[in-house]
N, C-alpha and C positions, 0 to 999 in steps of 0.2 A: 634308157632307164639306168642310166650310169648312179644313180641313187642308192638301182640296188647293189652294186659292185658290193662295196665293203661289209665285209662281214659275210660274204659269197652267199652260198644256198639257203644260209639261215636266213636273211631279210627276207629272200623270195616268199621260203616256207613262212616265217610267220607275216607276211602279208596273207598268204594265200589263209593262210589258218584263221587271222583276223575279217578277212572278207566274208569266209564263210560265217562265221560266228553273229557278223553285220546282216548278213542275207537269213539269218534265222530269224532276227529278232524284226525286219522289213517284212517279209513274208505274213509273220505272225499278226502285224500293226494293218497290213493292206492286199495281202491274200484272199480275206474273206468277204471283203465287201459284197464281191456280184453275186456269192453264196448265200448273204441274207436270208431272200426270199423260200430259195429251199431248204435252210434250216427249219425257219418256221411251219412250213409244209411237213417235211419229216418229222418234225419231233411235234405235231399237231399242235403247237401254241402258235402265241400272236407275234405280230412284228413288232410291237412294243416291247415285249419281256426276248426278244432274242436283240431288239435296239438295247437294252440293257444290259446282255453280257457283253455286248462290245464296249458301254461305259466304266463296266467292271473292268474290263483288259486294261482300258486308259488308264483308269487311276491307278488300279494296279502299278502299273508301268511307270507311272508318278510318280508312288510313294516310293516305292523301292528302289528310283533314283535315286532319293533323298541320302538316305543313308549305306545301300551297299557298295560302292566305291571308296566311302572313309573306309567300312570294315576290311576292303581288300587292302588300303593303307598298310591297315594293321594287321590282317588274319595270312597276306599273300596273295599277290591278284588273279595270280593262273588257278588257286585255288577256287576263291570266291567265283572266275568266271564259270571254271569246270561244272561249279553247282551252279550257277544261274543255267546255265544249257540241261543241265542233269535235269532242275527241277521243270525249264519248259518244256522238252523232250516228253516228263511223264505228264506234264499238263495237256500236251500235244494229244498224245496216248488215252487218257479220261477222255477229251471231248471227241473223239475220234470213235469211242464205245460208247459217247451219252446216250442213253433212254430216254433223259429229261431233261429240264433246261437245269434245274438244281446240279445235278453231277457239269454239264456242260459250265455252268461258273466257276464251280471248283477247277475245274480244267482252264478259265482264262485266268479264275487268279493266277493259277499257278505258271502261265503262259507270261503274267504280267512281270515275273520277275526278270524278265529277256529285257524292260526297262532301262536302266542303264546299259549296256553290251556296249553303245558306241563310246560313250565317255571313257569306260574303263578299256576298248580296245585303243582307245587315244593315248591315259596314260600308259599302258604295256609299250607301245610304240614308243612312244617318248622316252621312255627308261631307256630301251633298247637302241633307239635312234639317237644320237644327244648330239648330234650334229645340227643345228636349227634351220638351216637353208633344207639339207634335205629331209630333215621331219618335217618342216611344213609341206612341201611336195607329196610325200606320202598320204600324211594326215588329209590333204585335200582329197584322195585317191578314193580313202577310209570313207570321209564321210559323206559325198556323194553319192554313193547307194543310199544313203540314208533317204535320201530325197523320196524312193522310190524307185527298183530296179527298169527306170525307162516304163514305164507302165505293163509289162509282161506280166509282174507278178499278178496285179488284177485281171487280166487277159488270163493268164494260165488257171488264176481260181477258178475264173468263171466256166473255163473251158473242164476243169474238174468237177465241176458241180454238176452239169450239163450231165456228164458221163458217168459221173458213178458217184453223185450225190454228194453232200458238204464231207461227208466223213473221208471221203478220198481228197478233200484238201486239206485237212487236217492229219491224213498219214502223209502227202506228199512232205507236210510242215515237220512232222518226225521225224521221217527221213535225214531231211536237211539238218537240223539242230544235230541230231544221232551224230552227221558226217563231220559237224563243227566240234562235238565234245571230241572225238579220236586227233582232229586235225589240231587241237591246242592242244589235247594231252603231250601230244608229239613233238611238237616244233615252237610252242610260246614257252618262255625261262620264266622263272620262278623270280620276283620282286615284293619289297613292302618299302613304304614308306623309312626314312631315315628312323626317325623316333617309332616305337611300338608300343604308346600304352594301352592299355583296359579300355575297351570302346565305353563310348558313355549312352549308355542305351536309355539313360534318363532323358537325356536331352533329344536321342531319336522318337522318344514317346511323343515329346511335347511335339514335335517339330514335324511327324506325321499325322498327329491327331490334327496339327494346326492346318496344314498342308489338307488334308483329305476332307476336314470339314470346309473349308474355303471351294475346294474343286466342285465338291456336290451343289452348295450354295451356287456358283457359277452354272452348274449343269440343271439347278433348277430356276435360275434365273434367262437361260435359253426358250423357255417356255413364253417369255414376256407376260402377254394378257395373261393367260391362263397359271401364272405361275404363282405360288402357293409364298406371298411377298415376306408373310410373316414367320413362315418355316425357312427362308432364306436368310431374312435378319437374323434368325437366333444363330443360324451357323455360321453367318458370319462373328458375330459376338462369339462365340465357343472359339472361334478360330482365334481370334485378335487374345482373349483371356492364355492361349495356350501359345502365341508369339510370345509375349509377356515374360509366360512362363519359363520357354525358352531360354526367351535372353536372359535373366533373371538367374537360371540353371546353370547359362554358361560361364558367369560371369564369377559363381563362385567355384565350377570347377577344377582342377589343377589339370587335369587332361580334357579340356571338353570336345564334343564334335567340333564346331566351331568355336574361336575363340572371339570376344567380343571385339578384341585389338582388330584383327583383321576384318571383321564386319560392319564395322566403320572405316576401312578404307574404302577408296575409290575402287582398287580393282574389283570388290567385292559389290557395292549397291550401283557403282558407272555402269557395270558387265550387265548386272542381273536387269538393272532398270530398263539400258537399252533393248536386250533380250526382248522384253516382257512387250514393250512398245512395239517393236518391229513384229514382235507374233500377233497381238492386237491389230496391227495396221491390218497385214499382207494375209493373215492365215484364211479368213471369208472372204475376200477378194476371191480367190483363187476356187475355195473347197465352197464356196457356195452363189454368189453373186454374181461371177461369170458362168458356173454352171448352168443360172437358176435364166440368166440373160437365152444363153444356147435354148433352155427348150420351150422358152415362154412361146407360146404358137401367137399369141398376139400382138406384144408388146419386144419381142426377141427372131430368134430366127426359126423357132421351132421344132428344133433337133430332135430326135429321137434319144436317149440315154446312151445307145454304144455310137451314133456318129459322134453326139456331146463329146464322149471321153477321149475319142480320135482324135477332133478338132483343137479340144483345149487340154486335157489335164495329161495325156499321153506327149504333147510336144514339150509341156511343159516339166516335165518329167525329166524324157529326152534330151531337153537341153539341156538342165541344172544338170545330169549323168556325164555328158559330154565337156560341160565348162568346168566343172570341178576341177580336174586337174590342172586347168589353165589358170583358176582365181590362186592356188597353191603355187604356183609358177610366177605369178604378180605376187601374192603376198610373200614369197622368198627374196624379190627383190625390192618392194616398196613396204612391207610392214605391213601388218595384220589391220590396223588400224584406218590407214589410207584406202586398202581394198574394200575395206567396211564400209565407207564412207561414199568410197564411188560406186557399189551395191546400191547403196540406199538412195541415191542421188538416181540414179538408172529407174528405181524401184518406182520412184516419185514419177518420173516421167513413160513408166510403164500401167499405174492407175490411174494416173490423168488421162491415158490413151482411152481409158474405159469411159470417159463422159461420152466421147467422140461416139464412140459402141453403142455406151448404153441411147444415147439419143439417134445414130442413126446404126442399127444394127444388122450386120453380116457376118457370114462364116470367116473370110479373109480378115473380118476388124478382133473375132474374139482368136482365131490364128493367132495373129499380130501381137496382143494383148498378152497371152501364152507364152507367144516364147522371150518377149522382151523382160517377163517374171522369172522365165525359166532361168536366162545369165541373170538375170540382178539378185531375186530372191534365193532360188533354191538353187545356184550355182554358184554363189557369191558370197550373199548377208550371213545367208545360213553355218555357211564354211567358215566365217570367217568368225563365226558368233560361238560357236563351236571350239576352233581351234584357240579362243582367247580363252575360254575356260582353262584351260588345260595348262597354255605357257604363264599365264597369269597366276595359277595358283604356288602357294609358298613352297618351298621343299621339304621343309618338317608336315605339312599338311594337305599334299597333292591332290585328296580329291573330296575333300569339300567343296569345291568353287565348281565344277564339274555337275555337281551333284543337283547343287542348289541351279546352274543355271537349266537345267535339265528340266526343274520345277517350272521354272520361269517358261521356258518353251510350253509345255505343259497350260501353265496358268493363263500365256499370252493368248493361248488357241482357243480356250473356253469363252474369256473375255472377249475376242475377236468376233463372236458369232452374237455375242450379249450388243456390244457398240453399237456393230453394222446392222445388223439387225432392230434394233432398236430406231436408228435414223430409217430404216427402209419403212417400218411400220410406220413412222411418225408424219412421213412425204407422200406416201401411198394413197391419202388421202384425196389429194389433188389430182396425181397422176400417177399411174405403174413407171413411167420411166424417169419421175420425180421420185419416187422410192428408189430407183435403183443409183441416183445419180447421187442422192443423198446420202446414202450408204460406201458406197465410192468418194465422195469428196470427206468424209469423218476416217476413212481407212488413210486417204491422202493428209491432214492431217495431225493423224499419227504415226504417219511413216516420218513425216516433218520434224515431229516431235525425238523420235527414234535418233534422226540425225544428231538432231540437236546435246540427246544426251551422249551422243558415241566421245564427244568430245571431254566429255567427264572422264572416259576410261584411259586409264595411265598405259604410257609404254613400258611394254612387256618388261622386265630385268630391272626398271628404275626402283626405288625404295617403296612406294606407294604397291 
C-alpha cells in the first residue's frame, strides 16, 4: 500500500474515516432487505406500504445527490458530510422507535440524505489525493464497497431481524453512521471548491422537482399492466416543463448550479448518457432476472431465496468487492476510459452467457453468470463510471458532474426494471424461457449501446 506512504497516518486515517462513512450509507441502501417481512409484521401493516418506504429511502437518496455535493462546493465538504451522517444517524434513531410506518418515513427520508456519501467521499479524496495514479488506486478501494459489503451486510440484517426484530437493525445502522460522524470529524480536512458563490437553490428547485417527478413516473411505470399510464404521462410532462425550467434558470444565472457551457459538453451528457445505459442494461439483469431464473421451480432451477442469494448476488458482490482495487490498478495505468470499455465488453459477454442459462438452466450456469458480472459490472463499469464523475468535473465546479451522474445511476435502475421487464412480459406469452431470454437479449442491447456512447466521453484533463 505504498499509496498510502505519503502524507503518513493521515491517508490511512482518512481512508479509514471515508470507508466508514461509505459503510453507513451501503448498510442503510441494503441492510434491510431480509427485514422487510418483519417490519410489516411488527409495525402490523402491509408489505406494500413498508415496499414504499424503501421507494422513499431511493429517491430520497436521489434527490439529494442532486444537489448536496455542489453545496459542499460551496458550504465546505467535511461540513456538509458531518450533516449528511448527523441527519442519517437521527433518521437511523426515528425508524429504530417507529410505532408506524408514518414516523418510519420520516426516518428513511431522512436516512435518504446518506445519498451522495460516495461521490463527496470521492471528491474529499481527490482534494486530498492530487496524485492521479494513486487516487485512482484509492478511489477504486472507495467505491467497491459501494457495490455491496460482499453480501454480509444483507446476511447480517437478516440475522438482526431474526434476533431481535427490524429495530435492532436499524440501531446496528446507528451505530455505524454514530462511528463515521467521530471518525470524519477527526481525520477528513476541511475543503470547498475554488470559487464560493451563493448556491442557486432556484435551479435545485427546478432540477429536483424535475428529477423526483421523472423517478416516481419510472417507479409507476414498473407496474407495467396495471400501471396507472395516465398519471405517469402527466409526471413525465411536469418533469420535461421543470428540465426546461432549469435550463432556462441556468442559463441566466451569473452563479448557477450548473452552467449551461458545461452541460453541453461531452464530459457532461457522454458520462451521464453512458451512466444511464449501462444501469439500464445491467441493473435487472442482475437484481431481478437472474434472481427470478434461480427460483422459478419450473422453468429455472428452483432455489430457495437464501441458497438464490448464495449462488448469485453474494458471489457477485464478492467479486465486484475483490476486483475493485485491481480495475483502480488498470485504470492507473490504462485510463479510466479503456477500463470502461473492457468492463462493458466483459459485461456483454457475461449476459449473453444468461441465454445459455436462461434456455438450459443450472446452479453452476447462474454461478458463472454471477461472477463473470461481478469483475465486469460491479467491479469494473461501476468504478470506472464513478470515478469519471469526479476527474471529469471542472475545478471551479467539482461536484455537479458527481451529482447529476449520481442521478443517472439512480434513473438507469428504475428504467432497467421498466425495459427488461417490459420485453419479459411481452415473450412470456409464448414461453417462460422466451420471457426470460427476451429480457436478457434487450439488457444486451443496451449494454451494446452503453459501449457505444463510452466513446463519446472525453479524456479526463483535455479541454472538453
Amino acid at each position: 500500500m505504498s499509496e498510502l506512504k505519503e502524507g503518513g497516518k493521515s491517508i490511512v486515517a482518512l481512508m479509514a474515516a471515508l470507508l466508514v462513512a461509505i459503510f453507513a450509507f451501503q448498510l442503510n441502501a441494503s441492510m434491510l432487505s431480509p427485514a422487510l417481512a418483519t417490519m410489516s409484521k411488527e409495525l402490523n401493516t402491509t408489505d406494500a406500504q413498508i415496499a414504499l418506504t424503501q421507494t422513499v429511502f431511493f429517491t430520497a437518496a436521489a434527490l439529494f445527490s442532486l444537489f448536496l455535493p455542489r453545496l459542499a462546493d460551496i458550504a465546505g465538504r467535511k461540513k456538509v458530510l458531518l450533516g449528511i451522517l448527523v441527519a442519517t444517524t437521527v433518521g437511523c434513531i426515528i425508524s429504530a422507535l417507529a410505532a408506524n410506518v408514518t414516523f418510519l418515513m420520516i426516518g428513511r427520508v431522512l436516512q435518504g440524505a446518506a445519498g451522495p456519501v460516495v461521490p463527496m467521499c470521492l471528491i474529499m479524496l481527490h482534494h486530498r489525493v492530487t496524485e492521479e495514479k494513486r487516487y485512482t488506486k484509492l478511489m477504486a478501494i472507495l467505491t467497491s464497497v459501494n457495490g455491496g459489503i460482499a453480501g454480509v451486510d444483507a446476511l447480517l440484517g437478516g440475522w438482526l431481524a431474526e434476533v431481535g426484530g427490524f429495530r435492532a437493525v436499524f440501531a446496528a445502522m446507528a451505530v455505524i453512521a454514530a462511528c463515521a460522524i467521530v471518525l470524519v470529524f477527526l481525520f477528513a480536512e476541511e475543503s470547498t471548491a475554488k470559487e464560493t458563490p451563493a448556491m442557486d437553490w432556484l435551479g435545485v428547485f427546478f432540477l429536483v422537482v424535475a428529477m423526483g417527478t421523472l423517478i416516481t413516473a419510472i417507479n409507476e411505470m414498473q407496474k407495467l399492466a396495471s400501471a396507472n399510464w395516465l398519471y405517469a404521462g402527466v409526471l413525465v410532462l411536469v418533469a420535461a416543463v421543470c428540465f426546461v425550467a432549469f435550463w432556462q434558470t441556468e442559463k441566466r444565472k451569473k452563479a448557477p448550479m450548473v452552467s449551461t457551457f458545461y452541460m453541453k459538453q461531452r464530459r457532461t451528457w457522454g458520462l451521464l448518457l453512458t451512466t444511464t445505459l449501462t444501469m439500464t442494461g445491467v441493473f435487472a439483469v442482475m437484481n431481478g432476472i437472474v434472481p427470478a431464473i434461480a427460483q422459478d421451480p419450473k422453468y429455472g432451477t428452483g432455489l430457495g431465496a437464501t441458497v438464490m442469494s448464495f449462488a448469485t448476488l453474494t458471489p457477485y458482490a464478492l467479486i465486484g468487492l475483490a476486483f475493485g482495487p485491481v480495475a483502480g490498478v488498470l485504470a492507473s495505468k490504462f485510463g479510466y476510459r479503456a477500463v470502461l470499455r473492457g468492463g462493458l465488453i466483459v459485461t456483454l459477454v457475461g449476459v449473453a452467457a444468461g441465454f445459455f442459462v436462461a434456455a438450459h438452466p443450472s446452479i453452476w450456469g447462474l454461478v458463472l453468470v454471477s461472477v463473470i458480472l461481478g469483475f465486469s459490472y460491479a467491479g469494473t463499469a461501476n468504478i470506472m463510471l464513478n470515478g469519471l464523475g469526479i476527474v471529469l468535473s471542472p475545478e471551479d465546479n467539482p461536484g455537479y458532474l458527481p451529482g447529476l451522474n449520481a442521478g443517472a445511476f439512480n434513473l438507469g435502475a428504475g428504467l432497467s426494471y421498466v425495459a427488461l421487464y417490459a420485453a419479459l412480459n411481452m415473450f412470456t406469452g409464448s414461453s417462460v424461457t422466451a420471457g426470460y431470454t427476451a429480457a436478457l437479449g434487450t439488457g444486451l442491447v443496451l449494454v451494446v449501446l452503453a459501449l457505444l456512447a463510452s466513446f463519446l466521453i472525453p479524456q479526463p484533463g483535455s479541454d472538453e
